[in-house]
N, C-alpha and C positions, 0 to 999 in steps of 0.2 A: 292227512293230519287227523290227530285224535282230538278234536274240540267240542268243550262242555258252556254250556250256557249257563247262566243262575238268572233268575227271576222268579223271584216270592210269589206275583201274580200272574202268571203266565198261565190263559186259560188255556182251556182244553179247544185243540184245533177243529173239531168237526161236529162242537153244539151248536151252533152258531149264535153265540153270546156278542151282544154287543161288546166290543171293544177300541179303544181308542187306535188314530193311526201309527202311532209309535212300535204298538205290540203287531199291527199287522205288517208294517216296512221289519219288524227283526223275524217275524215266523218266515214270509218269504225267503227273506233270506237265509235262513238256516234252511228250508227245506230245501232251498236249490245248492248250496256246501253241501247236503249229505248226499244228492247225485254225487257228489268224488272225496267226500270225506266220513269218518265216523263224525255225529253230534249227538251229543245228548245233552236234555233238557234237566236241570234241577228243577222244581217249582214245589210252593206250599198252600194250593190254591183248590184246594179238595178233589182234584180229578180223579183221582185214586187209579191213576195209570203208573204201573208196576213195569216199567221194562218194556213195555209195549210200543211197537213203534208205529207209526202216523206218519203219513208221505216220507218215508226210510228216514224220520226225526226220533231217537229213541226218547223218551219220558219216563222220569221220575221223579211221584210225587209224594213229597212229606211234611202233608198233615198233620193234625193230633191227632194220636192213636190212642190207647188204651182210656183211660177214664176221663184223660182230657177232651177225647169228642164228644164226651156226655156233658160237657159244660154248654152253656147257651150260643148259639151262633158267633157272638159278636166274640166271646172270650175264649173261645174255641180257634178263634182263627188268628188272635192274638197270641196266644201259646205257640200257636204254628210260627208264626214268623222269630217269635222270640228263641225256639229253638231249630229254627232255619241253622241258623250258621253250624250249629252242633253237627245237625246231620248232615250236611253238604259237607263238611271237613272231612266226616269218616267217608261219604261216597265217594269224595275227589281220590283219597286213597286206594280204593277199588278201581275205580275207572285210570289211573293215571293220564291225566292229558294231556297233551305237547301246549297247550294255551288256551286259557278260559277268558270266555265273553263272558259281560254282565251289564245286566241295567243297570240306571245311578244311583240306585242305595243298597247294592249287593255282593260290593268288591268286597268290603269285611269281611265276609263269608270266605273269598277267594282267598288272601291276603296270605294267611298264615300257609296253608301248602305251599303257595307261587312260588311264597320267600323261600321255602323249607328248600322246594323241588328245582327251583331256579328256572322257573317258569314263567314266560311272559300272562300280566294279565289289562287287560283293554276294556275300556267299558265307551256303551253308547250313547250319547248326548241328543235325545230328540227334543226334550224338551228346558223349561227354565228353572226344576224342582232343583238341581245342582247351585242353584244361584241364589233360593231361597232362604235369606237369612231370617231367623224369628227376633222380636226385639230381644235384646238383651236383657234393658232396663226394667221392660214390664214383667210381672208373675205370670201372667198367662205363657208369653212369650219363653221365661225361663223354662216352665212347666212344660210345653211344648217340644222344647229342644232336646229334654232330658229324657220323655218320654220316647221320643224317636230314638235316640241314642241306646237305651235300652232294647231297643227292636231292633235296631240297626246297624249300632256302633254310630261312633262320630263319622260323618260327609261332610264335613265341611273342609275346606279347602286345602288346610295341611294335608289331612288324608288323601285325598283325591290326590296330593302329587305322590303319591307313595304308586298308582299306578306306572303301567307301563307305557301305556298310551292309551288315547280316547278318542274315540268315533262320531264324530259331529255329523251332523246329518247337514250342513249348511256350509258356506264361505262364511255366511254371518255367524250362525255358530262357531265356528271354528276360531272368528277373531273373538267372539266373547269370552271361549276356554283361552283364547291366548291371553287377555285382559286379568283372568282369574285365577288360573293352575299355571304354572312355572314348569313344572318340572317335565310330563308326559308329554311324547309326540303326538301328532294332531294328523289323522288320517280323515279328508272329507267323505264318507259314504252315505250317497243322496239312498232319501227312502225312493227303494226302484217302481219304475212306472212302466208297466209295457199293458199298451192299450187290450183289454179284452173284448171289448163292447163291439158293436156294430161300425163301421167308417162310412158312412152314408151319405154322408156331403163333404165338398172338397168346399177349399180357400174360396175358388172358383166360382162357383154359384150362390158362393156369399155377395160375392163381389155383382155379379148379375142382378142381385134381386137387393130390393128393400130389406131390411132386419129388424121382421118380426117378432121378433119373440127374445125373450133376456132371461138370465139363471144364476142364481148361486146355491151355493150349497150352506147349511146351517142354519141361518137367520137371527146365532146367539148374537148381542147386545156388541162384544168383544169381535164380532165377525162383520161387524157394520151393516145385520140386521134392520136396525130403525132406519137406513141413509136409504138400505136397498127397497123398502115401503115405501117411505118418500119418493125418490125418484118413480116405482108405480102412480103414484096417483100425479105427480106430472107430467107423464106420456100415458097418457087414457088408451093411446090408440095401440100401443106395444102389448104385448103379452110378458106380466114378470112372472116368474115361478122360481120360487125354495126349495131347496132339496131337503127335506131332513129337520124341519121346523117343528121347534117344540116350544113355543112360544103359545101365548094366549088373545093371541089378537081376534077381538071380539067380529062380529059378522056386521053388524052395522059399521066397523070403522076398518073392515077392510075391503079395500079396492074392488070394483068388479072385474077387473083386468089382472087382479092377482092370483095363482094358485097358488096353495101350502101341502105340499105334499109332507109325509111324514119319513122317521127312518125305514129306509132303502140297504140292503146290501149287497146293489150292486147300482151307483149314481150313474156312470157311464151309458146307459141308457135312457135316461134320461137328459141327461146333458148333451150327448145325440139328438136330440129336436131341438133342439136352440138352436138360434142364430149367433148369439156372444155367450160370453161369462162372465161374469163381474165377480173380484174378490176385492170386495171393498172393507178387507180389517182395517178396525184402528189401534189394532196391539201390534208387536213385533213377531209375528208370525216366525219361528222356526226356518220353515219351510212350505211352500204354498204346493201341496200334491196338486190341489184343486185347479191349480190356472196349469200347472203340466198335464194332467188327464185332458184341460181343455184344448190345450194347442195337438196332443197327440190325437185328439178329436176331431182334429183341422177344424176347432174353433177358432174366430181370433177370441182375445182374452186382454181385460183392462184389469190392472190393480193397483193398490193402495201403494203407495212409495211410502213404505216400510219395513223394518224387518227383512225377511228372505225372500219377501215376494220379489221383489227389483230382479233378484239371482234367477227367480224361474221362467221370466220373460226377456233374459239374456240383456237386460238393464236398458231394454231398448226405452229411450224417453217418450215417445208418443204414448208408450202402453201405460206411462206412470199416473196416476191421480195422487192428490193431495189426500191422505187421510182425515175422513171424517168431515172435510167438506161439501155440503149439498148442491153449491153452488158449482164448485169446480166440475164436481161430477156431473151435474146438468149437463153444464156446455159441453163437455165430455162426449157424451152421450148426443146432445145436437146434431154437434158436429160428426160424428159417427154415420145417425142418422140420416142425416142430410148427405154424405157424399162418402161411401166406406173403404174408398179407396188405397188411403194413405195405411187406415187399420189395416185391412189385408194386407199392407206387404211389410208394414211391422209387424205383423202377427207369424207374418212365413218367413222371415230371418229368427224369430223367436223359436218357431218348430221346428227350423235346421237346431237348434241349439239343445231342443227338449230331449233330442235324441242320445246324448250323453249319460239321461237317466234312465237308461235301460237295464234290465239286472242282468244282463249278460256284462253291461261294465261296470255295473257296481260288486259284481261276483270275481269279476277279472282284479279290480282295485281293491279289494277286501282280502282276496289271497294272496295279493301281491307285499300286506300291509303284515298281515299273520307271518307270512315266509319273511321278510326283514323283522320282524321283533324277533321269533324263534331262533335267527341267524346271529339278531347281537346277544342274545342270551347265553347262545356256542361261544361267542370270542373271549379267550381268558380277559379279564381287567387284573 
């Protein structure tokens, strides 16, 4: 298959820029399609890769050029996106491709060829920006809407069913698009996890030994940061550590039992010395990579009964905690503590499960998704 990507901000794969999990569950996956397909990358994200390709992903990027990159950063890269669509329209005519991916404010750009060429086009749902409406009532809010729509075209709902179908990365996702878009089919493709890190302790020795030591990743407000501090300064005697904490918590008011590590770009070794993982959101999480990595760790793993967490610990009820509860979570944790028996073996029905987010079957269910749209696109109507 000849498939083209579009994403306005798609950095470049081998600076190593921070980037959100969304953009690294779709690089993965396009780098592992173009092992058996052509892909290429649109983006307007200044990398100024011309054709060049990166783990066999071909890239090209369209920035502003001529007097426009002499404008200031910020307005320089507003022109880029504004004439995104422009130039993706004439490149999709040079590349022709049997089906174009796109993030969720990129289909615009697609739309007009798709139609033209009667070409499937599918976009990815990792996150809740597809969902986000701006008030109406208010100016700010009008002001808001009209300015994206200039950048972007209109996403809002009508449009989005003008695709062909869309890529949830969740169950839960998938029933949200079903609540919202009418029209496009719903293919789940979980952002893929296959363990890189070290496997150095099994269920096993969890189960033998007391559990020392607890982890999460983050520490934002929205990740249930504050609950995972708190419960440090109620087991003095446990070791908590954050992965990736960019918080301000001052030295007199934090624990002497807590580490803060900062961003990591690779957690998995760390999360390897822990004994648990706690992903204690109190938002509706997507998708929880974080408690998958943990089980593929042969950690066990407790989360917030919320959102797509439930889904990544295969809904088992032991592993659920009340969101944003300190209380619950305590006893949680006690009880753990005190006898970790029952965890381990809800944690090892949970890791027979994790193993469905492998990208060998999120690569098998992705082309299996591409090949039925491409196939109803062939059927006369």
């Amino acid at each position: 298959m000849n498939i083209v990507f579009l994403s306005v901000l798609f950095r470049h794969p081998e600076k190593g820029e921070k980037v959100g999990g969304g953009e690294i569950s779709n690089r993965r996956l396009l780098e592992a399609l173009a092992e058996n397909h052509q892909v290429t990358v649109l983006s307007a994200v200044g990398n100024n890769l011309k054709g060049e390709q990166v783990q066999k992903v071909t890239y090209y990027d369209y920035s502003a050029t001529g007097f426009l990159c002499l404008l200031p950063g910020v307005l320089s890269r507003l022109a880029s996106k504004w004439l995104y669509r422009r130039n993706t329209g004439q490149a999709l005519k040079k590349i022709k491709p049997d089906i174009i991916l796109c993030s969720t404010l990129e289909f615009n750009a697609a739309l007009p060829y798709a139609k033209a060429n009667n070409i499937p086009v599918g976009a990815f749902i990792r996150a809740f920006e597809n969902f986000k409406e701006y008030d109406p009532k208010s100016i700010g809010g009008k002001i808001k809407r009209v300015f994206r729509n200039c950048l972007y075209g209109d996403t809002q709902d009508k449009t989005i069913n003008k695709l062909d179908f869309v890529l949830p990365n969740s169950d839960f996702m998938a029933e949200k698009c079903q609540a919202a878009f009418c029209a496009p089919s719903r293919y789940v493709i979980y952002p893929p996890v296959d363990l890189i890190g070290p496997q150095v302790v099994d269920l096993d020795s969890v189960k033998e030994n007391t559990i020392r030591s607890v982890v999460m990743v983050s520490g934002a407000q929205k990740k249930g940061g504050h609950l995972f501090i708190e419960l440090s300064r109620r087991f003095p005697a446990v070791k908590f550590s954050i992965i990736g904490y960019r918080g301000d918590l001052s030295d007199d008011l934090k624990p002497s039992n807590l580490q803060l590590h900062g961003w990591v770009t690779n957690p998995e070794a760390l999360i390897a010395q822990a004994d648990l993982v706690l992903v204690p959101s109190i938002w509706e999480e997507p998708f929880g990579r974080i408690a998958v990595e943990g089980l593929l760790s042969k950690k066990p793993v407790l989360v917030s009964n919320i959102g797509g967490l439930p889904e990544t610990v295969a809904y088992r009820a032991y592993l659920l905690v009340e969101p944003g509860n300190v209380p619950a979570w305590q006893a949680k944790l006690e009880e753990c503590f005190n006898c970790s028996n029952t965890l381990i073996e809800e944690s090892r029905i949970a890791m027979a499960s994790a193993q469905k987010y492998s990208m060998f079957n999120q690569i098998k269910n992705l082309e299996a998704a591409m090949i039925n749209e491409i196939g109803m696109k062939a059927v006369p109507k």
